[in-house]
C-alpha positions in Angstrom: -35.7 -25.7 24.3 -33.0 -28.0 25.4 -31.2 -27.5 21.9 -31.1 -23.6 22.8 -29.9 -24.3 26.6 -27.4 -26.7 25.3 -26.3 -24.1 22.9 -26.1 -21.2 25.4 -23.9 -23.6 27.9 -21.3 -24.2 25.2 -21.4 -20.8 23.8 -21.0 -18.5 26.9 -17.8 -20.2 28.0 -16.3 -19.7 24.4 -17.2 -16.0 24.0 -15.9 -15.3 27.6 -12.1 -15.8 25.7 -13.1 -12.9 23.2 -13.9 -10.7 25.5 -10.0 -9.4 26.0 -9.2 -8.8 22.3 -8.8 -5.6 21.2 -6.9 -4.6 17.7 -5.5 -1.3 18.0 -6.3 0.8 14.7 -4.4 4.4 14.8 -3.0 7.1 13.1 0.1 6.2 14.7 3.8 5.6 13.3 6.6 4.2 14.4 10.2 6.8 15.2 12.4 6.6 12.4 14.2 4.1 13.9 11.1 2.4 14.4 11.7 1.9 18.3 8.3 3.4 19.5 5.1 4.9 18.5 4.9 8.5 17.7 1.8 10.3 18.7 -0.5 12.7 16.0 1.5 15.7 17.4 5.0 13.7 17.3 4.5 12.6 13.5 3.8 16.2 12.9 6.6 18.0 14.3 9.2 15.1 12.8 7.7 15.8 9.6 7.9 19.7 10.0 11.6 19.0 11.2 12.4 16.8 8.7 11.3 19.0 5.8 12.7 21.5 7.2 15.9 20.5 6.4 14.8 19.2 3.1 17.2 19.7 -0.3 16.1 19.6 -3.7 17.2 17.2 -5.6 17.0 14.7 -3.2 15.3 11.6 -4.6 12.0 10.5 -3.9 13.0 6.9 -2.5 15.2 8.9 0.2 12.2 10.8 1.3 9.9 7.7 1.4 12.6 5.9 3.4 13.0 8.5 5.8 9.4 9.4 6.2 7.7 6.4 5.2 4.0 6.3 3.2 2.7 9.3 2.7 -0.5 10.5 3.4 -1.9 11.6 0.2 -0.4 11.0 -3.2 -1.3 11.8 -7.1 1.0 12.1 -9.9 0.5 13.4 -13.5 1.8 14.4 -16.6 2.6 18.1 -16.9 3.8 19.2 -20.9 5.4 15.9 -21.3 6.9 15.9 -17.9 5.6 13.4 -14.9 5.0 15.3 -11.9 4.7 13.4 -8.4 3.4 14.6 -5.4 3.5 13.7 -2.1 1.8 15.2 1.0 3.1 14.6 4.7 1.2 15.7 7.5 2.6 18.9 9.2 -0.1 20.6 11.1 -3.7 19.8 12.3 -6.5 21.9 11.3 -9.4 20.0 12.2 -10.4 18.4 15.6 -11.8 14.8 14.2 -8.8 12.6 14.0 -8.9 12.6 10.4 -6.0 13.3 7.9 -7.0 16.3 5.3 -4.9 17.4 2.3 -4.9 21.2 4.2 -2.9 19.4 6.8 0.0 18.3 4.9 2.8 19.6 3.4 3.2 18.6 -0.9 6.2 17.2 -1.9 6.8 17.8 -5.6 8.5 15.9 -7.6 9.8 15.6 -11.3 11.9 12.7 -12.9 12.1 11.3 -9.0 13.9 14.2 -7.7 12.7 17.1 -5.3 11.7 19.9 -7.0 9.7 22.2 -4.5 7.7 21.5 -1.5 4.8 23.5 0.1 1.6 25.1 -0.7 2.8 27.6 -2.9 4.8 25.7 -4.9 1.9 23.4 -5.2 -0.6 26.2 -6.7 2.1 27.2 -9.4 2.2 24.1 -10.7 
């Protein structure tokens, strides 16, 4: 009993300095210049805007660069050829904070250079 009192009276103190930690775990980026954090709807519409003004040919390191980690990613070899694709995400669908494929924009690449973007060009691969 005076083990579990003892205990109690050194413990309580301690966890009292936990009590203000929080880590913040989002689905937030940084701006491109990486000066503050962009919300959901701010990521999208920079996305939209950048690929907007996308040209093909442009390599895939540029892209990455400039819009950082994707949010989906597969590659695969197509008649000899390595295919790379990378989805960005442009528009929200669903309400539950999650990241779905049918909420980004593809990306396709072949020998590291921009190819095509967008669903259709995804389906005629």
């Amino acid at each position: 009993m005076k083990k579990t009192a003892a205990a109690l009276l050194i413990l309580a103190p301690l966890s009292l300095g936990l009590t203000g930690c929080v880590v913040a775990i989002g689905d937030h980026d940084r701006d491109r210049n990486g000066d503050h954090v962009l919300s959901d709807h701010d990521r999208q519409y920079e996305n939209r805007k950048y690929i907007a003004k996308l040209m093909l040919n442009t390599t895939m390191s540029t892209i990455q660069t400039d819009l950082g980690v994707p949010d989906f990613s597969e590659s695969y070899d197509k008649n000899g050829e390595m295919v790379q694709v990378l989805f960005y995400r442009t528009q929200r669908v669903h309400k539950d904070d999650l990241t779905t494929r049918d909420e980004c924009t593809p990306l396709i690449f072949k020998q590291q250079k921009l190819m095509s973007w967008g669903d259709r060009a995804l389906i005629q691969l």
